[in-house]
Backbone as a chain_set.jsonl record, in Angstrom:
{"seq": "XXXXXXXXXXXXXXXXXXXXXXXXXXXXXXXXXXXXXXXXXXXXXXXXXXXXXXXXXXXXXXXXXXXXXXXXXXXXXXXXXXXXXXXXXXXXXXXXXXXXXXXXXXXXXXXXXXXXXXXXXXXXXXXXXXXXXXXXXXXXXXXXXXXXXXXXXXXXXXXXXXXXXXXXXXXXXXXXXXXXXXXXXXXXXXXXXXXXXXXXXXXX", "coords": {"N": [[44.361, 68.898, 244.622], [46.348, 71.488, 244.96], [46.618, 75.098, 243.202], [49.217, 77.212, 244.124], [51.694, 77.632, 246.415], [50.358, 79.387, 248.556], [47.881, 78.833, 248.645], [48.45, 76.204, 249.429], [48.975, 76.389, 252.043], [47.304, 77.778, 253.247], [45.552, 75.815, 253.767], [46.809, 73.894, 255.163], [46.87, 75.357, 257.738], [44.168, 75.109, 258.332], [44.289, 72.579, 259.478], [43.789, 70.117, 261.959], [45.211, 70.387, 265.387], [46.364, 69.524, 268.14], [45.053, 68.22, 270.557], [44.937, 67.505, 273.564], [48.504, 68.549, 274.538], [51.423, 67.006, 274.633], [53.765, 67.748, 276.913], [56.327, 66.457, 277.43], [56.755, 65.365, 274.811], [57.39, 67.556, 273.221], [55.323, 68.602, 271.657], [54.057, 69.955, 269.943], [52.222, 72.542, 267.181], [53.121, 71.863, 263.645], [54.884, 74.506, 261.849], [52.863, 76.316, 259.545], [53.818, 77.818, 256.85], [56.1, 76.594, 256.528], [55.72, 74.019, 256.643], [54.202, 73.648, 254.096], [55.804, 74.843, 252.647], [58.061, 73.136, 252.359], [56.707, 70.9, 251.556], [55.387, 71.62, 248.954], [58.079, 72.087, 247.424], [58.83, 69.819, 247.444], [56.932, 68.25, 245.676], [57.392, 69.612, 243.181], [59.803, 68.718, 242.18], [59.33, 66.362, 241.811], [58.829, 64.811, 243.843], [57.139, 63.093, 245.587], [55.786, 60.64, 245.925], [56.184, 57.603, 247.068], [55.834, 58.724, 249.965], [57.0, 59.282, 253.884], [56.499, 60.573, 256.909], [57.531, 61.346, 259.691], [57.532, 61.187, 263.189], [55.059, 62.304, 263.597], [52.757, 63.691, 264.691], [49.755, 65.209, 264.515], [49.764, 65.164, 261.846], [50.291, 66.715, 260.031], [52.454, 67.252, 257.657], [51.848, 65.199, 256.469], [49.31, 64.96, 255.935], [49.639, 67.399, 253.962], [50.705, 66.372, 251.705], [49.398, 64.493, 251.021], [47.189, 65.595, 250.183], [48.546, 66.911, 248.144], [48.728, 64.873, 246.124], [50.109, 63.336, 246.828], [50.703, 59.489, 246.186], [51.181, 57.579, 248.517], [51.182, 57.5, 251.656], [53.55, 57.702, 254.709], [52.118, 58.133, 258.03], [53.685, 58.384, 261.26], [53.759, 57.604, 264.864], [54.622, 58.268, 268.406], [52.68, 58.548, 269.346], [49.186, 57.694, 270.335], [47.243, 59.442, 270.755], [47.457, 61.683, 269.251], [47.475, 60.755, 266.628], [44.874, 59.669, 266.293], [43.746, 61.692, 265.788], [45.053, 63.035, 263.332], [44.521, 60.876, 261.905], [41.559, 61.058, 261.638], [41.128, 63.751, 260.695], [42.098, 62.909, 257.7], [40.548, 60.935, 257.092], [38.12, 62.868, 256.964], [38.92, 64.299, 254.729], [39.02, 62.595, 252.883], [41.263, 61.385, 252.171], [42.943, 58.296, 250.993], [45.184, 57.761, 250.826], [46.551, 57.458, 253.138], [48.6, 55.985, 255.693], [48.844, 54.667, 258.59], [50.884, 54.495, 261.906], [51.539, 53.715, 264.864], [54.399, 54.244, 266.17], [57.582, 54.355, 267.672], [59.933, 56.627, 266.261], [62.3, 56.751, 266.138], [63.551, 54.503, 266.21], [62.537, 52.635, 264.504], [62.237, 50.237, 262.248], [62.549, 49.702, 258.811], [61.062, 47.647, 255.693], [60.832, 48.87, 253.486], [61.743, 51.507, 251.56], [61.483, 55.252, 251.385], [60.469, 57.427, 248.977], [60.737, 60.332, 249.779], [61.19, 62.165, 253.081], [59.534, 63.755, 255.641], [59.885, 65.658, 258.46], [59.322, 67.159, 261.705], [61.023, 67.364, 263.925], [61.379, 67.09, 267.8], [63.391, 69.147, 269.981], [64.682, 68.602, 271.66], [64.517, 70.258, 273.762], [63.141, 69.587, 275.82], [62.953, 66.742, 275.477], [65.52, 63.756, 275.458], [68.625, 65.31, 274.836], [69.589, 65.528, 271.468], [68.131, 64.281, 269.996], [66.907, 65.081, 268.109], [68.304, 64.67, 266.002], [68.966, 62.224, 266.377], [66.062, 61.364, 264.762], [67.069, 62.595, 262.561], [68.355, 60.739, 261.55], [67.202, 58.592, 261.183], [65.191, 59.186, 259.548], [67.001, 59.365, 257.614], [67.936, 56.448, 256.991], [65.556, 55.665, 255.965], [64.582, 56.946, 253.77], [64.98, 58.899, 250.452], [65.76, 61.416, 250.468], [65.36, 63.858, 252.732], [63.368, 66.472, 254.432], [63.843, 68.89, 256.964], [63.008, 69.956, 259.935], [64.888, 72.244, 262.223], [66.459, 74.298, 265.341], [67.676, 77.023, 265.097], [69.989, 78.062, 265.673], [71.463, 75.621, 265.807], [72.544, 74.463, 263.416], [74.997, 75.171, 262.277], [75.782, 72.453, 263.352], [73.949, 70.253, 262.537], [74.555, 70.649, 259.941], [77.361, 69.377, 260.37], [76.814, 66.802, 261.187], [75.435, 65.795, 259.364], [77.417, 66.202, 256.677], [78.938, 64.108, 258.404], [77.538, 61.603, 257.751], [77.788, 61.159, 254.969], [75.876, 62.88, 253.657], [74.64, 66.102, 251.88], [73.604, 69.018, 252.992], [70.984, 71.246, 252.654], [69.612, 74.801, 253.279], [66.145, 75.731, 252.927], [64.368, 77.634, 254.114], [64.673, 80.071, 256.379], [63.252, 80.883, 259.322], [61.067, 82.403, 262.01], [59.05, 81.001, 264.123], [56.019, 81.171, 265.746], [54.659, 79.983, 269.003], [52.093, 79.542, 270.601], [50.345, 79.826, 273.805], [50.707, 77.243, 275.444], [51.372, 75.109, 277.39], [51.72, 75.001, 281.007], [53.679, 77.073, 281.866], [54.204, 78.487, 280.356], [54.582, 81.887, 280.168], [54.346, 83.867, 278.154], [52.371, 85.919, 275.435], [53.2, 84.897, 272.734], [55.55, 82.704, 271.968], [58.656, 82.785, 270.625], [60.628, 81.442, 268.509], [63.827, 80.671, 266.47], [63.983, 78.939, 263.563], [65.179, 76.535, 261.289], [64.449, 75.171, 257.813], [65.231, 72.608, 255.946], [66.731, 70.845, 252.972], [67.457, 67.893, 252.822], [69.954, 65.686, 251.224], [72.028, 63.005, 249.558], [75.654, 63.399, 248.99], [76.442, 64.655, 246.485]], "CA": [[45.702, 69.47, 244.479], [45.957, 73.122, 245.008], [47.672, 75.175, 242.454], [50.121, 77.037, 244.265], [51.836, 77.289, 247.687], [49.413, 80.043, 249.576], [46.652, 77.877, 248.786], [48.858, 74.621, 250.337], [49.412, 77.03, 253.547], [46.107, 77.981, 253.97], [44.882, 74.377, 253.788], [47.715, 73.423, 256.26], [46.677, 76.03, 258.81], [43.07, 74.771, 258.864], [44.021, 71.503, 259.694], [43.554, 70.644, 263.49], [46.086, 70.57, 265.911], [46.662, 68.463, 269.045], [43.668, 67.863, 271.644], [46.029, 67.37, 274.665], [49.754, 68.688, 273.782], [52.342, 66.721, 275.747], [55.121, 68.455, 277.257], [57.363, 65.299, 277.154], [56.818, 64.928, 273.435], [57.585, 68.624, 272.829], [54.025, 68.505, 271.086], [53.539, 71.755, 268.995], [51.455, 72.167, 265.863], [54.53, 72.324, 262.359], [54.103, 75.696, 261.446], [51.414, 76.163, 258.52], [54.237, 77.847, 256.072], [57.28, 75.818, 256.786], [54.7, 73.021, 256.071], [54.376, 74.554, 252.5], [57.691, 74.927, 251.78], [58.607, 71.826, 252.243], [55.525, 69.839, 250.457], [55.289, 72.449, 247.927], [59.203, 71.734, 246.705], [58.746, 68.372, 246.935], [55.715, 68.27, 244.953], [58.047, 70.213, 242.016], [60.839, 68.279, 241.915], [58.632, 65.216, 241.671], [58.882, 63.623, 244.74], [55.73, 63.264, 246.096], [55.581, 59.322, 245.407], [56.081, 57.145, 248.249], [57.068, 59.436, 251.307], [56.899, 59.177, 255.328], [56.114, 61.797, 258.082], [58.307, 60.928, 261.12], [56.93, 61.953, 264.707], [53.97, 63.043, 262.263], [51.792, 64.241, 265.266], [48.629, 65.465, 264.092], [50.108, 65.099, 260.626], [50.374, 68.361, 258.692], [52.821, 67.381, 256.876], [51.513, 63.674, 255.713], [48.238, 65.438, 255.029], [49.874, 68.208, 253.04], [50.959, 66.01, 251.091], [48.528, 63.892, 250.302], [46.63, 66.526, 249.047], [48.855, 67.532, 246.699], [48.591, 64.323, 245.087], [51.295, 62.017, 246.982], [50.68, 58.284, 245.869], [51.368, 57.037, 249.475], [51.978, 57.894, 252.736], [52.924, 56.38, 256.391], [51.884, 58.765, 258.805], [54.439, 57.762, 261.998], [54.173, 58.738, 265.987], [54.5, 57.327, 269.386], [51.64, 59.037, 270.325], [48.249, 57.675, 269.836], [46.334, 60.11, 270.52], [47.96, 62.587, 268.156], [47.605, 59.517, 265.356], [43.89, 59.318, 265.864], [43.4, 63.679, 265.614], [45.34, 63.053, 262.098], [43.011, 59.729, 260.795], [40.129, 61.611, 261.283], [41.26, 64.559, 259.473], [42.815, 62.012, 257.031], [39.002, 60.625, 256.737], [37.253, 63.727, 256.514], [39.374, 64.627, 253.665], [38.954, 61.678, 251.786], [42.972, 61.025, 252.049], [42.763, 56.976, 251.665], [46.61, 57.258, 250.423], [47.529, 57.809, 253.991], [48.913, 55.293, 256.442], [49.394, 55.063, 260.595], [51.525, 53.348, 262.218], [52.161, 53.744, 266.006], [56.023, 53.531, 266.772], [58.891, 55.117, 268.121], [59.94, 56.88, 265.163], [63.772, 56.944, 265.913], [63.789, 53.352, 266.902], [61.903, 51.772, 263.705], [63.461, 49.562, 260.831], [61.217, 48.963, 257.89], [61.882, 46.966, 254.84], [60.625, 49.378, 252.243], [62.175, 53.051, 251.31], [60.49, 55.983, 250.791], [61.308, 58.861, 247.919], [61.187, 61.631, 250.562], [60.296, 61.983, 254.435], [58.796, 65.039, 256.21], [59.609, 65.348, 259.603], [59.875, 68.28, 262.573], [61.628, 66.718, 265.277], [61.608, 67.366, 269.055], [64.537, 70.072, 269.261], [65.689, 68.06, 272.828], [64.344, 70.961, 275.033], [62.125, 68.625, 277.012], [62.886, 65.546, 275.031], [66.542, 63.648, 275.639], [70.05, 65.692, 274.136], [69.946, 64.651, 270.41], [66.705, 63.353, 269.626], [66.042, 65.573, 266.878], [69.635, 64.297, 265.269], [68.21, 60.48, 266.001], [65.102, 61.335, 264.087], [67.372, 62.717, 260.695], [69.439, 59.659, 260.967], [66.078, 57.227, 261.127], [64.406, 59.32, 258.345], [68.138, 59.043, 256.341], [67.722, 55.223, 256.857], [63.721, 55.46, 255.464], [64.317, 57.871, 252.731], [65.991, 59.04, 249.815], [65.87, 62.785, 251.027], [64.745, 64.324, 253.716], [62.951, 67.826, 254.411], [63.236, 68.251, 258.083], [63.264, 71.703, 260.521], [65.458, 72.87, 263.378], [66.333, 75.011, 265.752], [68.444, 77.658, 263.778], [71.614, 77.968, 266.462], [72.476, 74.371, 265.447], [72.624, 74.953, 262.184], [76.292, 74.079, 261.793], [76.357, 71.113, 264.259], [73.441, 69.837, 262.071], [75.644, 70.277, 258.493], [78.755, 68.837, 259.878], [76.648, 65.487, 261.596], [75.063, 65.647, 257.995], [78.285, 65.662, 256.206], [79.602, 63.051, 258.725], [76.911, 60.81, 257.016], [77.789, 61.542, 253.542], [75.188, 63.622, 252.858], [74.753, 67.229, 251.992], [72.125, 69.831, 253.727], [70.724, 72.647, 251.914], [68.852, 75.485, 254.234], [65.202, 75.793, 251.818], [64.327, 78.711, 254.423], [64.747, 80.317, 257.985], [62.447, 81.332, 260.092], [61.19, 82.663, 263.16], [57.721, 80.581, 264.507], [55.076, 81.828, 266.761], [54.083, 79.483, 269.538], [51.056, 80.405, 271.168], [50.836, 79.489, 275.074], [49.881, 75.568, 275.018], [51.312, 74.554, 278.797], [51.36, 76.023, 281.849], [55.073, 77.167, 282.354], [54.158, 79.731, 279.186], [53.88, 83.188, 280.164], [54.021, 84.784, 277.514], [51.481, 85.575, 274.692], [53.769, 83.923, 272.056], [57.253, 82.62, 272.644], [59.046, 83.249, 269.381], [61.541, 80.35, 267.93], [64.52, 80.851, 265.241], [64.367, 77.467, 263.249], [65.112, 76.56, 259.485], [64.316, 73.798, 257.277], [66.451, 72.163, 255.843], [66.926, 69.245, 252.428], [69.02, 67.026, 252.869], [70.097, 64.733, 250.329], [73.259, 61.988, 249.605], [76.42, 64.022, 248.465], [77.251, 64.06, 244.928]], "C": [[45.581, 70.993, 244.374], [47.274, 73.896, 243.971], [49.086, 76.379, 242.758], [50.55, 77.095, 246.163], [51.201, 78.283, 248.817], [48.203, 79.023, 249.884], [47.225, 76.455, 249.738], [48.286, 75.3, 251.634], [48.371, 77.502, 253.798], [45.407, 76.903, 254.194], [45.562, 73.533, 255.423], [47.254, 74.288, 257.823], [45.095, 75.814, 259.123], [42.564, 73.287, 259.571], [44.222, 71.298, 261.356], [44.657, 70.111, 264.282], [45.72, 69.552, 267.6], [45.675, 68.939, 270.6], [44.36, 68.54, 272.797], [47.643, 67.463, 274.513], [50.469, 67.93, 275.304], [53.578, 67.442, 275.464], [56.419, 67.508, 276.805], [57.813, 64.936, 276.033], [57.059, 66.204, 272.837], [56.315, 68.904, 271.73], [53.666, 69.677, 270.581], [52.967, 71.645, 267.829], [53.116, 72.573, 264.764], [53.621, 73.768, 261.797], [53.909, 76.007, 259.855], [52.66, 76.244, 257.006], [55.292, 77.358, 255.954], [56.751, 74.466, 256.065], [54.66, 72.632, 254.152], [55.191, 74.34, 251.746], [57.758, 73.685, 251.14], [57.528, 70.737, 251.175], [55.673, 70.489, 249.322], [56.649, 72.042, 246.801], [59.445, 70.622, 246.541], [58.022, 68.126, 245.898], [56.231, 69.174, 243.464], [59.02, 69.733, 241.639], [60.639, 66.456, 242.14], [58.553, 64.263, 242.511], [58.183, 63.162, 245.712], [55.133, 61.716, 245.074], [55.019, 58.554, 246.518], [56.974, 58.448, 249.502], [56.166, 58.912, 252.424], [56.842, 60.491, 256.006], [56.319, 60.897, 259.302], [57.549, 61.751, 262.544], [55.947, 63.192, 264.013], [52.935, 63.989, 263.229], [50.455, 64.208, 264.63], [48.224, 65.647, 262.323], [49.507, 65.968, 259.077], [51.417, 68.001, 257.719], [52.378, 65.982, 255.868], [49.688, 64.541, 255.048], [48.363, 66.088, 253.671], [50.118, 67.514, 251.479], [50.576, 64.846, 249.837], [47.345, 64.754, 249.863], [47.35, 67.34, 248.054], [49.27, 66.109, 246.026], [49.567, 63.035, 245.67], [50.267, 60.291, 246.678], [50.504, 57.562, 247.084], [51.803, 57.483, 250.721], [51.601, 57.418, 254.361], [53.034, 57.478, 257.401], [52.639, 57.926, 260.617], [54.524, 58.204, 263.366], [53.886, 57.599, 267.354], [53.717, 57.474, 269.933], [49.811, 58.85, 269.947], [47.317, 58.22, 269.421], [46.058, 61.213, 269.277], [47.675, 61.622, 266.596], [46.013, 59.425, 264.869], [43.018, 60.801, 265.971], [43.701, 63.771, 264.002], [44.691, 62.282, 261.007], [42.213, 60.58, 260.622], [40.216, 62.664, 260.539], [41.507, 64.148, 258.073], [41.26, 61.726, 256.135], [38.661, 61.403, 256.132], [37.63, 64.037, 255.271], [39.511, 63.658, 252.304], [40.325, 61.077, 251.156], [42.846, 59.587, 252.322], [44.407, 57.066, 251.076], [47.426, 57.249, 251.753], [47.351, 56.921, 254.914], [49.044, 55.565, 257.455], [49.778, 54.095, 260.842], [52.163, 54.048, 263.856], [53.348, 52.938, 266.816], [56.587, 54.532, 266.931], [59.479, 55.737, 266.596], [61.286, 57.023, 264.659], [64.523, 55.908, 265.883], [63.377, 52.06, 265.201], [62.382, 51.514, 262.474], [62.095, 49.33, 259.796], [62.268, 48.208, 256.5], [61.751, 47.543, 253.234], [61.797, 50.345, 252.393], [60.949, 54.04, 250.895], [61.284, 57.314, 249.573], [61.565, 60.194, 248.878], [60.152, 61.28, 252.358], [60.136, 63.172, 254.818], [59.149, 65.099, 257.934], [59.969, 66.948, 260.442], [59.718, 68.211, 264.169], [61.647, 67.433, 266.372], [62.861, 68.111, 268.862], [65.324, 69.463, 270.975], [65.82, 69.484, 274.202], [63.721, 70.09, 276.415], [62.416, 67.118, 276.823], [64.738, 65.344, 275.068], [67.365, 64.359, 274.846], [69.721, 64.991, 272.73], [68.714, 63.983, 269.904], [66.232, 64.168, 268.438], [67.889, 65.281, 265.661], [69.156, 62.592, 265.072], [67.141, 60.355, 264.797], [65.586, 61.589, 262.563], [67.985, 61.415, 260.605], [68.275, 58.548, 261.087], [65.515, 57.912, 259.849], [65.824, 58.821, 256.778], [68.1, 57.257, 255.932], [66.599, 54.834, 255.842], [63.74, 55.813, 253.864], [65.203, 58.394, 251.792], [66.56, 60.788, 249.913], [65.224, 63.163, 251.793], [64.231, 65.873, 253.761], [62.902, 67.903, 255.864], [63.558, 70.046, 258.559], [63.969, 71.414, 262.254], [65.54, 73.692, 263.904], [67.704, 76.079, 265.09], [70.113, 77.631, 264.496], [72.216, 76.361, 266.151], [72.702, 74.009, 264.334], [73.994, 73.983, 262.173], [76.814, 72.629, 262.746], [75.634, 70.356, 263.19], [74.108, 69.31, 260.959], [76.528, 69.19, 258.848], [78.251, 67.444, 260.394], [76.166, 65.002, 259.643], [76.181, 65.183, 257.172], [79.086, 64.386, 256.933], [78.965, 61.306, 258.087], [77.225, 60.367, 255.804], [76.494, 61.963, 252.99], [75.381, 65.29, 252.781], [73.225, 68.243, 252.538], [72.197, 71.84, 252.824], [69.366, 73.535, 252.309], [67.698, 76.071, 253.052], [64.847, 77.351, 252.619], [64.006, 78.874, 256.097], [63.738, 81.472, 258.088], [61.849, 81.755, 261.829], [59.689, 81.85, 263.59], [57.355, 81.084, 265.56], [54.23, 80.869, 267.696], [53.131, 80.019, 270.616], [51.008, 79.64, 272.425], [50.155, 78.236, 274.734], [50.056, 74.424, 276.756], [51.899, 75.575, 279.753], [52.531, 76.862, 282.15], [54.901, 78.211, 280.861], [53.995, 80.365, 279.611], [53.311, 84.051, 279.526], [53.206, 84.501, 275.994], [51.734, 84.969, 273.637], [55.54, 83.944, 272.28], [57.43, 81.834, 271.066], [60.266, 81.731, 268.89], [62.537, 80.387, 266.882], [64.455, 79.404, 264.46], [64.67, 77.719, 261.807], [64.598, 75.596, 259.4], [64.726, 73.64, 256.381], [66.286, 71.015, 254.469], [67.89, 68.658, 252.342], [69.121, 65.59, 252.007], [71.424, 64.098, 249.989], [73.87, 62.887, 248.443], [76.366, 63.563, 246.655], [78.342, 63.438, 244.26]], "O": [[44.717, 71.559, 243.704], [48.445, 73.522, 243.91], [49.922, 76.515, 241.865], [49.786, 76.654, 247.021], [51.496, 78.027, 249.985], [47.755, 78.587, 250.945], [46.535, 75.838, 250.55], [47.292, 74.858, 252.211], [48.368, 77.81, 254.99], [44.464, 77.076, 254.966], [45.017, 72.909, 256.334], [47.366, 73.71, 258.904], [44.692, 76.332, 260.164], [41.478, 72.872, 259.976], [44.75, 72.198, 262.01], [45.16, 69.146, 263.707], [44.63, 69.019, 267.806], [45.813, 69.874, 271.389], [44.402, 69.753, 273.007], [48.169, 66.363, 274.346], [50.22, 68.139, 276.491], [54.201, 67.688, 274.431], [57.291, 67.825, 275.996], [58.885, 64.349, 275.885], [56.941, 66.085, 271.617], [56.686, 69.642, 270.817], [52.745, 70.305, 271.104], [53.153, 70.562, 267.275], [53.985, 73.372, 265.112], [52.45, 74.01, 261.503], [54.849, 75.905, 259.066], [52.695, 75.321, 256.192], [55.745, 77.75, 254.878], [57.298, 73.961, 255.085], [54.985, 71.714, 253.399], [55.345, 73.856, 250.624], [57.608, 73.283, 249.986], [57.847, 70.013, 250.232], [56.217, 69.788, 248.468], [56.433, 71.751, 245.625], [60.183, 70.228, 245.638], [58.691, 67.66, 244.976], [55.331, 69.375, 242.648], [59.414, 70.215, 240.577], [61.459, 65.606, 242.485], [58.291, 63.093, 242.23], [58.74, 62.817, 246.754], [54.442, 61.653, 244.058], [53.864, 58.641, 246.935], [58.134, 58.804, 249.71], [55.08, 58.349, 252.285], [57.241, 61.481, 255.392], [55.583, 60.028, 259.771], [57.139, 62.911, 262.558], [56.05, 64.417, 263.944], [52.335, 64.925, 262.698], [50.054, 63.123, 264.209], [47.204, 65.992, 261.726], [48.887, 65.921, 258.014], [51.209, 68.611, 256.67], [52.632, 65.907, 254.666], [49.217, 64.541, 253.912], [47.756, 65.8, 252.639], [49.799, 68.009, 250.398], [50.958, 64.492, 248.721], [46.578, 64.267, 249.032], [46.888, 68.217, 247.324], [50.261, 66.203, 245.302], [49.723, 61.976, 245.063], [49.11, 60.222, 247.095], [49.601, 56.734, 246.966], [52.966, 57.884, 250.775], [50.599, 57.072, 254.986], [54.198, 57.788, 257.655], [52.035, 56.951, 261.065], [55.268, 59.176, 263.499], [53.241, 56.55, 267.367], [53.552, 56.871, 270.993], [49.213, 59.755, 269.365], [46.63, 58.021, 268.419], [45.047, 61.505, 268.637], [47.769, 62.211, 265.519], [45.669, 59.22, 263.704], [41.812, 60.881, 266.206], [42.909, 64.395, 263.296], [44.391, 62.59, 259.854], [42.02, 60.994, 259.479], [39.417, 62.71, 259.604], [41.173, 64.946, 257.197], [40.932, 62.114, 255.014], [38.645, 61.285, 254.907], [36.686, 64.102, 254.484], [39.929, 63.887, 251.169], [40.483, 60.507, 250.076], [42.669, 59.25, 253.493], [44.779, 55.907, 250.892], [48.647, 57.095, 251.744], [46.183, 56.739, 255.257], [49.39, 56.727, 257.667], [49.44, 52.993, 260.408], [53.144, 54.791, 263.885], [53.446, 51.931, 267.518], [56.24, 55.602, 266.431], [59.307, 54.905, 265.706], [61.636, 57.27, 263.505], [65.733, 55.928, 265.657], [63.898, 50.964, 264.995], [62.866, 52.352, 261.713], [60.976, 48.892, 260.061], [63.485, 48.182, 256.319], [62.224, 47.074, 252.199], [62.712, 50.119, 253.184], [59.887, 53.786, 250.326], [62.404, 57.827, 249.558], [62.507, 60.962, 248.684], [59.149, 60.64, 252.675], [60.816, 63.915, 254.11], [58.418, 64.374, 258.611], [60.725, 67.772, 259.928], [58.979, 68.607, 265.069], [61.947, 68.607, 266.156], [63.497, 67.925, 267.825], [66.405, 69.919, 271.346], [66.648, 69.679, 275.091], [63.941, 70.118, 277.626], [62.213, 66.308, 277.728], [65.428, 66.332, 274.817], [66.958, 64.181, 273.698], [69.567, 63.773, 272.822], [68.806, 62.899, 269.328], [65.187, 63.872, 267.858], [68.2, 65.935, 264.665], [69.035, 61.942, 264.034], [67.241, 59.456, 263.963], [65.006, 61.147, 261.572], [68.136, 60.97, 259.467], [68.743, 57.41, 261.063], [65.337, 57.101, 258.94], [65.711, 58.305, 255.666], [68.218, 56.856, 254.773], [66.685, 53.893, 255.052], [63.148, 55.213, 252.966], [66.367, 58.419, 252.193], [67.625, 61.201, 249.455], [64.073, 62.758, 251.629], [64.839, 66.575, 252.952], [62.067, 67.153, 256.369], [64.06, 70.972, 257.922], [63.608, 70.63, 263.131], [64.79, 74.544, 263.428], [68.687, 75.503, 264.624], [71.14, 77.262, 263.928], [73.406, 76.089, 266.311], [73.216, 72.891, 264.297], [74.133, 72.762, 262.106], [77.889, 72.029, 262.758], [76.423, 69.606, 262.615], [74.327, 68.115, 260.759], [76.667, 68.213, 258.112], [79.108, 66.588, 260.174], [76.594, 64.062, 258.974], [76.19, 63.997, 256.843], [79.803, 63.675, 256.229], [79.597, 60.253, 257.995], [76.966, 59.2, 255.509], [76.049, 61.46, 251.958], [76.199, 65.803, 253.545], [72.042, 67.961, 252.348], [72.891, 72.835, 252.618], [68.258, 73.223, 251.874], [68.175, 76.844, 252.221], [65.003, 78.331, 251.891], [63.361, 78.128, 256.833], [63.473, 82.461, 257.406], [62.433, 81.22, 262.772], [58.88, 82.575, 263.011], [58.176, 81.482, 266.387], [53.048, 80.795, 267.36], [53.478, 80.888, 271.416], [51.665, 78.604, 272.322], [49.232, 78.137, 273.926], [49.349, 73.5, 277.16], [52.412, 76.656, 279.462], [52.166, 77.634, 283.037], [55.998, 78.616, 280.478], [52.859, 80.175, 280.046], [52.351, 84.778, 279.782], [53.235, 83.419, 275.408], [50.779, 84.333, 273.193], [56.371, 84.795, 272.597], [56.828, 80.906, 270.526], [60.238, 81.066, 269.925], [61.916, 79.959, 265.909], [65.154, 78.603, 265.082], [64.492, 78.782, 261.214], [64.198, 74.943, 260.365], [64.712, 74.62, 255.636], [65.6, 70.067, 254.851], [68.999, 68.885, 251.857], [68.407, 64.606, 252.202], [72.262, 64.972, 250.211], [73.295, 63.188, 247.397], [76.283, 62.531, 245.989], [78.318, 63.296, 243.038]]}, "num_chains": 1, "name": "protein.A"}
């Protein structure tokens, strides 16, 4: 357990990142301090029990989290390869609290709950209209709050699908990310991103 959140975010940024990135899966590493945030405030407001990591990829945030002590966690992605980049880090680290489970992650019913889910959804550039709105409303199903990140211009479409739920969304912090070229249609040396992230939890 590290004792505070530089130390998470330097732990998070050494963890390894995706072999073969698919385009189709909008496949990017979660960026290191967003990562942070989000585990870090969980991990203070005690909820770092049972949680999930939705379209977990290479699972920065299911790791993060099981090194700061989580109890349980189901590491979740449709993508195998990305599933077996995160075991082995999972391994090396001596993380046996952490679970895999290869599924659709917008599509999947389970019969537990979890105390919180982690997720940083496809933003529907490459991946169908709405797929990063499917993914809050499968983690809202999973979980009793969510921590999840977007792209920052949808900001208020996000709130008002949120409030159409009955829940409420509260922006933890915005940011700009730095993607470094990863497929071939990149020109440039990093192509910049506005996103936030976001908790979202059932109105009062």
């Amino acid at each position: 357990m590290f004792r505070n959140k530089k130390e998470l975010e330097l732990f998070v940024e050494e963890l390894p990142v995706f072999e073969k990135p698919k385009l189709r899966l909008e496949q990017y590493p979660t960026d290191a301090g967003l990562v942070a945030t989000a585990v870090w405030d969980a991990h203070m407001r005690g909820l770092l029990v049972d949680v999930v990591d939705l379209g977990c990829g290479t699972g920065r945030f299911a790791l993060a989290a099981a090194a700061m002590g989580a109890r349980h966690v189901l590491c979740i992605d449709v993508d195998v390869e990305a599933l077996k980049v995160a075991r082995k880090a999972a391994e090396e680290m001596g993380a046996s609290a952490v679970d895999f489970l290869n599924a659709d992650a917008t599509k999947i019913e389970l019969r537990r709950r979890f105390r919180a889910a982690f997720q940083n959804p496809p933003f529907g550039i490459w991946t169908p209209r709405g797929t990063d709105i499917a993914f809050l409303m499968a983690a809202l199903r999973l979980a009793d709050v969510v921590y999840t990140i977007h792209k920052l211009p949808t900001l208020e479409y996000v709130v008002g699908k949120v409030a159409e739920l009955g829940f409420e969304l509260r922006v933890l912090e915005k940011a700009v990310i730095n993607i470094k070229p990863m497929y071939r249609h990149h020109r440039k040396r990093l192509h910049k991103v506005e996103v936030f992230l976001a908790f979202v939890s059932r109105r009062a």
